[in-house]
N, C-alpha and C positions, 0 to 999 in steps of 0.2 A: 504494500500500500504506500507505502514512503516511495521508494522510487516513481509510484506513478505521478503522484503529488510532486512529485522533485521536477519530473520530467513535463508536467502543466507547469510549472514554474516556470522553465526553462524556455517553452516554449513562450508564454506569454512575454518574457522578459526582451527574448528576439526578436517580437513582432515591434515593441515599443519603440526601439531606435527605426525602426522603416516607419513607421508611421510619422514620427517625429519628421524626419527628412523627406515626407511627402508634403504632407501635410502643412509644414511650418511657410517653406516657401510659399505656397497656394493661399495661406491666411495673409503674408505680408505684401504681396501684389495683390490683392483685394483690396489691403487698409491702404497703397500707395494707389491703385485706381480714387477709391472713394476720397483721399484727400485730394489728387487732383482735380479730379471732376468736381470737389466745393470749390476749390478755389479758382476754377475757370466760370462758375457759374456766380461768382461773385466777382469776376472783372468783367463777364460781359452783360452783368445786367445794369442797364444803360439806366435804368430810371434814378440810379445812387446818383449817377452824378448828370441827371436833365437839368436839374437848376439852377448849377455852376457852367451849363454850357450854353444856360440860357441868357444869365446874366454878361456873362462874357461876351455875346455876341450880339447884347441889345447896347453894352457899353461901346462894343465897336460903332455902332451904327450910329449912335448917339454922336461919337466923336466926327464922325465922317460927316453928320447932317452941321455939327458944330463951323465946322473948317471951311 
C-alpha cells in the first residue's frame, strides 16, 4: 500500500512542474494582452481629451478672427 501511495505521489508531483510551465506562460500573455488593450483603449478614447481640443482650436480661430 505504501509504494502505491508513494508512486501517486510521485506521479502527481511530475505532472506539477508541466503544468507550471504551460500554464504560467498562457496566464502572463493574457495579463500582458489585457493590460495592453486598457491602455490603448484609454488613448484612443477621444472624448478624454474633446474639450482641450476644442478649446484649443476655438482659441486659434479667435486669434486668427483677432489679427
Amino acid at each position: 500500500m505504501q509504494s502505491a501511495s508513494a508512486g501517486d505521489s510521485v506521479r502527481s508531483q511530475s505532472l506539477q512542474p508541466i503544468e507550471q510551465v504551460i500554464f504560467r506562460p498562457i496566464i502572463i500573455i493574457i495579463t500582458i494582452i489585457i493590460i495592453i488593450n486598457d491602455s490603448m483603449t484609454s488613448v484612443l478614447n477621444t472624448n478624454a481629451s474633446l474639450q482641450y481640443s476644442h478649446d484649443l482650436f476655438e482659441s486659434l480661430i479667435v486669434k486668427k478672427r483677432i489679427k
